[in-house]
N, C-alpha and C positions, 0 to 999 in steps of 0.2 A: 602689885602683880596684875598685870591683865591677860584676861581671860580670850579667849578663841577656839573655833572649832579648826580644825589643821584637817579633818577628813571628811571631802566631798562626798557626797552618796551617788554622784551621776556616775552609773555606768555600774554599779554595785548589782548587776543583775544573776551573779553567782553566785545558787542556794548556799556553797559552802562559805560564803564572805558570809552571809547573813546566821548561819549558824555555827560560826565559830568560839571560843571560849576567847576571851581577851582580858586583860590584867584591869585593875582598877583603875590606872593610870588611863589607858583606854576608852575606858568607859566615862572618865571626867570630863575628858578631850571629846569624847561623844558626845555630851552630855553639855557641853561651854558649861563646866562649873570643874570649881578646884578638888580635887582628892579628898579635902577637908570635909567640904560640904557631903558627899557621898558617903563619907564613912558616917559622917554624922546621921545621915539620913536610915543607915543601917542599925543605925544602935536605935532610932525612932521608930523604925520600920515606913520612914515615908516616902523611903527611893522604893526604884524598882526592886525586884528580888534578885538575889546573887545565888550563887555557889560556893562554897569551902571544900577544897581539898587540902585537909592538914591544914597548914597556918594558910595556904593560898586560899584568895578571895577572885573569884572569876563573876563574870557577866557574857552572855550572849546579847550578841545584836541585836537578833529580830527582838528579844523581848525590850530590850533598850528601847528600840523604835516605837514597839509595840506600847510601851509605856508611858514613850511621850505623845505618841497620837491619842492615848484616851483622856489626855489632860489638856488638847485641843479646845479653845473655847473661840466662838465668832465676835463675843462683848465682854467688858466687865460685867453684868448682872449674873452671869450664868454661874 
């Protein structure tokens, strides 16, 4: 299976793109990683943090984004 991001962010400059609730599916495709990985990362606690309504599992963007910008690094040593 290979992986891809399929949603550019140019042009993503409306507040409601960035705070909307989107499925886990989503959020993987955000993420270039598989469903697998994320739900894994849930039962770890070493993804970003989600939402549950009932059995649904949701994620917001910004925090998506927000999450991968603080795992930003400039080198390996960091």
């Amino acid at each position: 299976m290979s992986l891809h991001c399929t949603q550019p962010l140019e042009g993503k400059n409306d507040a409601s793109f960035w705070e909307k609730f989107i499925p886990e599916t989503e959020a993987a495709d955000f993420l270039c990683q598989s469903v697998r990985t994320i739900q894994k990362w849930r039962v770890t606690g070493a993804g970003p943090q989600f939402y549950k309504f009932g059995r649904s599992v949701r994620y917001r963007r910004r925090e998506l984004f927000d999450w991968v910008e603080a795992r930003r690094r400039a080198h390996t040593s960091q």
